[in-house]
C-alpha positions in Angstrom: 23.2 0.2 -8.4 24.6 0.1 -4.5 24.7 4.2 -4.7 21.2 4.7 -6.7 19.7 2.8 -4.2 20.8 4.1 -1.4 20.1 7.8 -2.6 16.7 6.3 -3.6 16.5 5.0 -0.2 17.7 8.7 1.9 15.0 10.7 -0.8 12.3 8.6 0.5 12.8 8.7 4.6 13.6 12.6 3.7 10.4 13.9 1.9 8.7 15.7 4.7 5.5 15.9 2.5 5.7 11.9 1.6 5.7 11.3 5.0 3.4 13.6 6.6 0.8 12.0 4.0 1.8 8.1 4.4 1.9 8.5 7.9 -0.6 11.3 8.8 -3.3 10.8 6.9 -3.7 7.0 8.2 -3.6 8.2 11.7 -5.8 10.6 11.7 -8.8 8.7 9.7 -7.9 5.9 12.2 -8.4 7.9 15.0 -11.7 9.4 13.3 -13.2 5.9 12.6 -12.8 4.8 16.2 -12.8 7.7 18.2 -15.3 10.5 16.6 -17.6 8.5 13.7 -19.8 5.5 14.6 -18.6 3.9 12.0 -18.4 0.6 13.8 -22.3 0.6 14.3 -24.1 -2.2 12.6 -21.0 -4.4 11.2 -21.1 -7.0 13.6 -17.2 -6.4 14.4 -16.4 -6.8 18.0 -13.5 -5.4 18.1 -13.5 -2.6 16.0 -10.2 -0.6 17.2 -8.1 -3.4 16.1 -9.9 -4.1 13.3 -9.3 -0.4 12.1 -6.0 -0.4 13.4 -5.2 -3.3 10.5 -7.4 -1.3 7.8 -5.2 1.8 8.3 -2.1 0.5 8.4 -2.9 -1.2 5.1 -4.4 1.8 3.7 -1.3 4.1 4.6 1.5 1.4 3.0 -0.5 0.3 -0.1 -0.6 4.4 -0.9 3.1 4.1 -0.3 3.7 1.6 -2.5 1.5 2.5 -4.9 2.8 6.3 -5.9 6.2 4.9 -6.5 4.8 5.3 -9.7 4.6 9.1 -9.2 8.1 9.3 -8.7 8.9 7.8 -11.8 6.4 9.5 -13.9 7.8 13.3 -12.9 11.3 11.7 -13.4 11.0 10.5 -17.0 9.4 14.0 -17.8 12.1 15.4 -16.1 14.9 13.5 -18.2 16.6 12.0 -15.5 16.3 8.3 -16.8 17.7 9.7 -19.7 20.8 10.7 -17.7 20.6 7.6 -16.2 20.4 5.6 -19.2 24.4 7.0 -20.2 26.0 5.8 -16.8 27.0 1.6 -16.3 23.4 1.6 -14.1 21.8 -2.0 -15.9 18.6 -1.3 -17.3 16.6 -2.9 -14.5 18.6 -1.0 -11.6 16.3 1.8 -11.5 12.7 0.0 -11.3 14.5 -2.3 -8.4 16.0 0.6 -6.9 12.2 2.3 -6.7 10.7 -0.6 -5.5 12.9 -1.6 -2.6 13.2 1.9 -1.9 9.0 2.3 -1.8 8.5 -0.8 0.3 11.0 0.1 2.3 9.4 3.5 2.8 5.8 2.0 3.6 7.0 0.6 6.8 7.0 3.7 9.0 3.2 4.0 8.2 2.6 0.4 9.8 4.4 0.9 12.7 2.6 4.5 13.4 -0.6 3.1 13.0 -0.3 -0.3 14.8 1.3 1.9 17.4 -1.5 4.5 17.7 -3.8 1.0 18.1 -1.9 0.2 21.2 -1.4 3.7 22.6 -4.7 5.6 21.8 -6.9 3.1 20.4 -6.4 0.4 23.3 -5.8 -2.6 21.2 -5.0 -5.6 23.2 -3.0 -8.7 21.4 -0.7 -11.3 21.7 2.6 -10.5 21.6 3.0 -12.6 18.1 0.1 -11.3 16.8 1.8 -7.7 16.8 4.9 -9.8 15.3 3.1 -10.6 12.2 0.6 -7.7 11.4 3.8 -5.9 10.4 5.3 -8.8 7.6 1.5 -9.7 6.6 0.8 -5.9 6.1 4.0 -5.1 4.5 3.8 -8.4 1.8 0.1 -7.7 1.2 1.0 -4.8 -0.6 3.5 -6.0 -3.5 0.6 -5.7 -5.7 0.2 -2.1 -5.7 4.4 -1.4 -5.7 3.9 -3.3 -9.0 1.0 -1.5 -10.1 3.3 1.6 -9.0 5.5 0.6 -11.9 3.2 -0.1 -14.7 0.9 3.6 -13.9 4.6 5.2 -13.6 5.7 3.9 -17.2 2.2 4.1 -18.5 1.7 8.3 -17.9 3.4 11.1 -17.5 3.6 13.7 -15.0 0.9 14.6 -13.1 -1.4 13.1 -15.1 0.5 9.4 -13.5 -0.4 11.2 -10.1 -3.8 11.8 -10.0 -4.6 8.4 -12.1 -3.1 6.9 -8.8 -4.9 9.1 -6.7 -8.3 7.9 -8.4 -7.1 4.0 -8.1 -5.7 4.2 -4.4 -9.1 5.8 -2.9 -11.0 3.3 -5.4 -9.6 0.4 -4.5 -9.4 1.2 -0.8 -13.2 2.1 -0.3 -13.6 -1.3 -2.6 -11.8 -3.1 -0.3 -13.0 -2.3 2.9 -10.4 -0.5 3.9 -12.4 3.1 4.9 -15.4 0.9 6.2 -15.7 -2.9 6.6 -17.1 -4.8 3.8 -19.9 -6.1 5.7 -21.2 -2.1 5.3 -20.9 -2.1 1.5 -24.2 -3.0 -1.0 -24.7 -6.5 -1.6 -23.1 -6.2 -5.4 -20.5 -4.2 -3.7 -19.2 -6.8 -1.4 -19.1 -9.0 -4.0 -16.6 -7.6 -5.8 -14.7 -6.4 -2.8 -13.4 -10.2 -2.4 -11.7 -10.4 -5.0 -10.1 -6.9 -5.4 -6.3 -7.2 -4.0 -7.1 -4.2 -1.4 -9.3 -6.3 0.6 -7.3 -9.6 0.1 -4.3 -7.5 1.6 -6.5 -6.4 4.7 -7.5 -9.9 5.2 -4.2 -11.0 5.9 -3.5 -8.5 8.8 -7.6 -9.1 9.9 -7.5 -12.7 10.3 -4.2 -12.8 12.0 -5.9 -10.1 15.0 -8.0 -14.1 15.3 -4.9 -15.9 15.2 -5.2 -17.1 11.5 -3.4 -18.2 8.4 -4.3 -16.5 5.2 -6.7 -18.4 3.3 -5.8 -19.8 0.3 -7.4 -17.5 -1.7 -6.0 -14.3 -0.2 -2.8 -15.8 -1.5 -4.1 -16.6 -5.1 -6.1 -13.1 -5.3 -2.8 -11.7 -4.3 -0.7 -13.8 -5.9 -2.5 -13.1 -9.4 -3.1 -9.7 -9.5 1.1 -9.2 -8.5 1.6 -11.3 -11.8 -0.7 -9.5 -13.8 1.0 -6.2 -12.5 4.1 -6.9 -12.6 3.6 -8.3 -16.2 1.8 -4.9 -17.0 5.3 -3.2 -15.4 7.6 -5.1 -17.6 5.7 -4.4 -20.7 5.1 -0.6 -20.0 9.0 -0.6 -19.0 10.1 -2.3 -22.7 8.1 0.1 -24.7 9.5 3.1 -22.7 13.3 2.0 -23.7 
């Protein structure tokens, strides 16, 4: 499992493409929200930079984690669980293998972005507070590396990629994390609360205050990683 991983590991930190996109594609709509758009105007947010800087970050590692399911889609078309399947590789060494592999690939994104806050977007914060963001943003995403899982097992192909495409920019707009929440209809923002994209970017935004996560970030959280991760093992079984 040592050697999958590690090849897992080098594939992901070596896909130009991957990382042009996780990385890239963060930056610049960061640097388009607070530098080009007003899109600040009328939310109420004083410090808008920062509070972009933390919807970014979290925007470019949840797509990270979530299309680990990609990978594994084009992989089981492609045979090579099949090959895998033959060697001593237990039956849950690839699926760990993916997902330590995906979050481990997500954190380049955060460190980019909160970087560009500090650099180009003149964030200001504690020294802590830049401590944190990174472990809040990072653990704020399991949800989606499960979801990852169960979409990879679920579909095949391409088709797995551009159902993820659909559910990342979903779920991110839903959440807030392309404009604040506060900007969103009323029925909207409702429903923004309790979807796990804007429970992730509340961890990183209330800690740019100085705050714990609220208890239910951590049940919102906590529950839809169960519910995915349940989804995961089940889609995994019936694809034995």
């Amino acid at each position: 499992m040592g050697s999958l991983l590690r090849l897992e590991i080098a594939r992901t930190f070596r896909n130009p493409v991957s990382m042009v996109f996780l990385i890239g594609f963060p930056l610049a709509l960061y640097l388009l929200w607070t530098k080009v758009l007003p899109v600040s105007a009328g939310t109420g947010i004083t410090d808008f930079a920062a509070y972009s800087m933390v919807s970014m970050a979290t925007y470019g590692s949840l797509g990270g984690a979530l299309f680990i399911g990609g990978a594994i889609a084009l992989e089981r078309t492609g045979g090579w669980l099949r090959q895998l399947a033959v060697t001593p590789l237990p039956g849950h060494g690839y699926v760990v293998a993916k997902l330590v592999a995906g979050m481990l690939g997500v954190l380049p994104s955060i460190v980019a972005v909160l970087a560009a806050g500090a650099a180009l977007g003149g964030v200001r914060l504690a020294g802590t507070t830049w401590v944190v963001l990174v472990p809040l943003i990072w653990l704020g995403v399991l949800p989606f590396a499960a979801l990852g899982v169960a979409l990879g097992y679920s579909l095949a192909g391409q088709s797995a990629n551009m159902a993820m495409i659909v559910v990342y920019f979903g779920l991110s707009v839903l959440g807030g994390l392309w404009v604040p929440v506060e900007a969103l209809p009323d029925g909207l923002r409702a429903v923004a609360e309790y979807s796990p994209a804007y429970q992730a970017g509340s961890l990183g935004w209330r800690a740019l205050d100085g705050l714990a996560p609220t208890g239910t970030a951590v049940a919102v959280l906590a529950g839809w990683t169960l519910l995915f991760c349940a989804l995961a093992v089940w889609r995994y079984r019936r694809a034995l």
